[in-house]
C-alpha positions, 0 to 999 in steps of 0.5 A: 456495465460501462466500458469507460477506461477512457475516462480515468481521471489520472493514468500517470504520476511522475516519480523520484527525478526519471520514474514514473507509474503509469495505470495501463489497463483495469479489470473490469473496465469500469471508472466514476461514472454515472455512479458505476464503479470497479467496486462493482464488481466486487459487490457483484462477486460477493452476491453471486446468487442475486446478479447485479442490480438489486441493491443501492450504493449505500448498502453496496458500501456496507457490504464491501466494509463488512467484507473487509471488516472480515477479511472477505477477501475472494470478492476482492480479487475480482478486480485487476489492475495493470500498471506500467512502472519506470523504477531504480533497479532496488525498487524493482527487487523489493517489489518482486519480493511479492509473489503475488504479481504478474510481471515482464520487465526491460530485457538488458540481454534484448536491449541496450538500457539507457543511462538513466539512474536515480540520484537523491537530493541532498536533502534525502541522504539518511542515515542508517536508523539505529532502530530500523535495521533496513533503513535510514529515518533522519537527515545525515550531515549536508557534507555527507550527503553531497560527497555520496552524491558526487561518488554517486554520480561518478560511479554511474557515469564510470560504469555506463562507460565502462558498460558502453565500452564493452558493448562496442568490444564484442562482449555480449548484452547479458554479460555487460550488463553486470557492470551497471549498479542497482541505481539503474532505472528498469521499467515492467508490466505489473499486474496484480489483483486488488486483494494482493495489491492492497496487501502490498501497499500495505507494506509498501506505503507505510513508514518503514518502508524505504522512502523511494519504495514508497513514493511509487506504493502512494502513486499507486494507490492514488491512481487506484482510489477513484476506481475503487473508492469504497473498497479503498475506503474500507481498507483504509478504516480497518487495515492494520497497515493503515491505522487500525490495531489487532490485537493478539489473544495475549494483548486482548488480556492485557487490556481487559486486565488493565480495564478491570483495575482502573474501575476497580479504582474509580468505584473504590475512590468514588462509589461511596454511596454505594452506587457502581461507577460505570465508564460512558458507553462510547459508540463507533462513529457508523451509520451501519448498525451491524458495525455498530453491534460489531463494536459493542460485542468488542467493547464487552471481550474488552471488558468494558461494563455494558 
């Protein structure tokens, strides 16, 4: 095992106009180097009863895919990351939502908090979606969006002074506080294991989510990615929340249904000479031949005639 934290080819991304992400420390301490990875510790995990070493990165890879491929997920938890975050106060709360954490945040009862809140560019003003109900999707008119963020602006300013003004009359830190709006930027420790901190960025990196939540969800796993770049990998190929699809028992029937009629179809128009049509076997693009038998067995609960 190397002790490379040193080495990590990004620790800090700037976000939004006064935040930023900043990878403090990992579990364990291990970086690309010399072909030795944090996915390691995952591999090491899952073959407990053999010790490290006595496997190539190739099946190392193959292993962490069928881990995720069957959400395997205690191995996973075996690396930890902590990070350092500089967030709007909204941000902050829809990342506590996730319980998962551990945190320890600013202390506006301890300290007094700078003036910095998060304003939008104009360009990023939206409109409240008529499908999302949690969120905007498009652009609202220019005029719009430069009034809110003047009122914005002025707003701030008005409560930090008022907040300031209080301060110096004798009203104690935690019960000034309340005057300041939830634009306020506030900054904590987080640590997370890999297994919930991909379950968040699974969340938190998709479109739905709010646009400034996810700005920090993809600094994230950028600074992740080259720590963990199998695990990630994997993640990325088979996790509903990037791009993969599960398909509940009632879908599963649907499909086979639908597929059962169109060869139906197909042999009906074309099977005249009574030969049976059969669709063209399609191979999932894998080295890996368990992945590959994995696909046959799917395509055939599909209905597929293999």
């Amino acid at each position: 095992m190397y002790d490379l934290f040193d080495n990590v080819p990004q620790k800090e991304i700037k976000c939004l106009d006064h935040g930023f992400v900043r990878l403090i420390d990992m579990m364990p301490r291990l970086v690309p180097d010399k072909e030795v990875t944090a996915d390691a510790a995952i591999v090491q995990a899952a073959r407990v009863s053999y010790g490290a070493g006595t496997k190539s990165v190739n099946e190392d890879r193959g292993l962490i895919r069928y881990l995720m491929r069957h959400s395997h997920w205690t191995p996973v938890e075996m690396v930890c990351f902590k990070f350092h975050l500089r967030l709007p106060i909204f941000c902050a709360r829809q990342m506590v939502r996730h319980r998962s954490a551990s945190l320890n945040e600013i202390s506006g009862r301890y300290s007094v908090l700078p003036a910095d809140f998060y304003t939008p560019d104009v360009d990023n003003v939206r409109q409240q979606s008529q499908l999302n109900k949690q969120g905007g999707d498009i652009q609202i008119d220019e005029n719009v969006a430069a009034k809110f963020i003047a009122d914005l602006k002025h707003t701030d300013l008005e409560a930090y002074q008022l907040y300031e003004k209080y301060l110096e009359a004798g009203v104690s830190r935690e019960q000034a506080r309340m005057l300041l709006p939830i634009g306020l930027y506030t900054e904590w420790y987080w640590e997370c294991d890999l297994r919930n901190l991909l379950h968040f960025l699974g969340l938190r990196c998709d479109k739905h989510a709010q646009h400034e939540m996810r700005v920090f969800a993809n600094a994230m796993l950028d600074l992740i990615r080259p720590l963990v770049p199998m695990t990630v990998e994997a993640w990325e190929d088979y996790s509903p929340y990037r791009g993969a699809v599960l398909l509940s028992r009632l879908e599963l029937e649907g499909l086979r249904q639908e597929i059962d009629y169109l060869m139906s179809r197909v042999n009906a128009s074309f099977g005249w000479h009574g030969e049976t049509i059969n669709l063209r076997k399609l191979a999932v693009v894998s080295e890996n031949k368990r992945e590959q038998q994995e696909w046959v067995d799917k395509a055939r609960l599909f209905g597929l005639p293999w």
